[in-house]
C-alpha positions in Angstrom: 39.5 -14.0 -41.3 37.1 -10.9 -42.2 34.3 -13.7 -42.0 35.3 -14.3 -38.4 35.7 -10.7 -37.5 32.2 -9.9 -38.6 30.6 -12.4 -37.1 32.1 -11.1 -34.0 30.8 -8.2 -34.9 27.6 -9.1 -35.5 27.5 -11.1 -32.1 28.6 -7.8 -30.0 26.2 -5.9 -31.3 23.5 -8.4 -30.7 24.5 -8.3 -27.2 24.2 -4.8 -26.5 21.0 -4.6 -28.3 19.7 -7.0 -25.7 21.3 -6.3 -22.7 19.7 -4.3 -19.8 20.6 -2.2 -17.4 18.8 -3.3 -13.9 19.5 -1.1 -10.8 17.6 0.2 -7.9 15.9 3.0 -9.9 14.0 0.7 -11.8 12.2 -1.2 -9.2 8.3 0.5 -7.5 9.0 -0.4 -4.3 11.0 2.0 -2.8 12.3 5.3 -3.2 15.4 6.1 -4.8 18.1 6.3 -2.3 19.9 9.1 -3.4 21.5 12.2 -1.0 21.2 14.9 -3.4 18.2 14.9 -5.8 17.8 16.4 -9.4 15.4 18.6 -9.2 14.7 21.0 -6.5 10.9 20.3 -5.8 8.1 18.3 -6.1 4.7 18.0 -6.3 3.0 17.1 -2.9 -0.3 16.7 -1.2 -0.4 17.8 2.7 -3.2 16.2 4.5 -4.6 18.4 7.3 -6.0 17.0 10.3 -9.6 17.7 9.4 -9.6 16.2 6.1 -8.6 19.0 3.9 -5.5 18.9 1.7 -3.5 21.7 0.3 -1.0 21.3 -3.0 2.7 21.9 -1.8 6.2 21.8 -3.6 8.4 19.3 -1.1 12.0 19.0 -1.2 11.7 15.4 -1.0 10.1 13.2 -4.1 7.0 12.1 -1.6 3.2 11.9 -2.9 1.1 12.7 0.2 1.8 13.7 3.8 -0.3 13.2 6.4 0.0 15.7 9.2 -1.0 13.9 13.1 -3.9 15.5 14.9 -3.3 17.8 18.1 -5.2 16.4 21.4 -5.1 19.2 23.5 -7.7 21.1 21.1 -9.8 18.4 21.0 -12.8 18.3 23.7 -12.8 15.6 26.3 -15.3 13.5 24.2 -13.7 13.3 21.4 -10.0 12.9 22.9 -11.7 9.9 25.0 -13.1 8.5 21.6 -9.7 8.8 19.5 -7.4 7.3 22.3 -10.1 4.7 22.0 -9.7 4.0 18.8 -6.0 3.7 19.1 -6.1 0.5 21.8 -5.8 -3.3 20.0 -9.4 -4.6 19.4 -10.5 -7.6 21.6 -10.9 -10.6 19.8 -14.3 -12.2 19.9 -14.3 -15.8 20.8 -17.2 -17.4 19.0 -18.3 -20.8 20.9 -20.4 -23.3 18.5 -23.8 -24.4 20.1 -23.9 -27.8 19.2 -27.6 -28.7 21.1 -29.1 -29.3 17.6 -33.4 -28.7 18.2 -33.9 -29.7 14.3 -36.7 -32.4 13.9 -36.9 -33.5 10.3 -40.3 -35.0 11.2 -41.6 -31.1 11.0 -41.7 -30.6 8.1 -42.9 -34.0 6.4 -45.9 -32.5 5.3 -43.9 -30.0 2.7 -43.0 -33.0 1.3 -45.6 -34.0 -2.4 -45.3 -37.6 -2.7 
């Protein structure tokens, strides 16, 4: 009987040796989805319109934020050249030319014999 009781034993306390605890904290991909978070702030990068960053302490755990650029101070150039930007690209249709001109007779005398 004490036999079987410590191989119980023994077997529970393999199990919790090798169990593990998986929950949404543990995965990269996302942030933790939490209303109230432990500490009160955190380390964060603000990215300023004209490239420059400054070194913040945000109330939310977030690495960098990027700030969006003001049109109305931008000069008429430049606001034509960034709403420019923002349109869908037009895809280039490439059309093969098949009207081979290659004459192999050309170049027979590259050829050593």
């Amino acid at each position: 009987m004490i036999c079987k009781l410590l191989s119980n034993y023994k077997g529970a306390l393999i199990n919790s040796l090798t169990k593990r605890y998986l929950n949404n904290n543990i995965a990269c991909i996302t942030k933790i989805h939490r209303e109230v978070y432990s500490r009160m702030y955190y380390p964060t990068t603000i990215a300023l319109p004209d490239g420059s960053t400054i070194n913040v302490r945000y109330h939310e755990p977030r690495k960098i934020i990027k700030l969006p650029l003001d049109l109305s101070l931008l000069s008429e150039d430049e606001r034509k050249a960034r709403l420019e930007k923002r349109k869908p690209k037009k895809k280039v249709k490439i059309t093969e030319d098949l009207g081979d001109s290659f004459n192999a007779k050309k170049y027979l005398k590259y050829i050593k014999k």
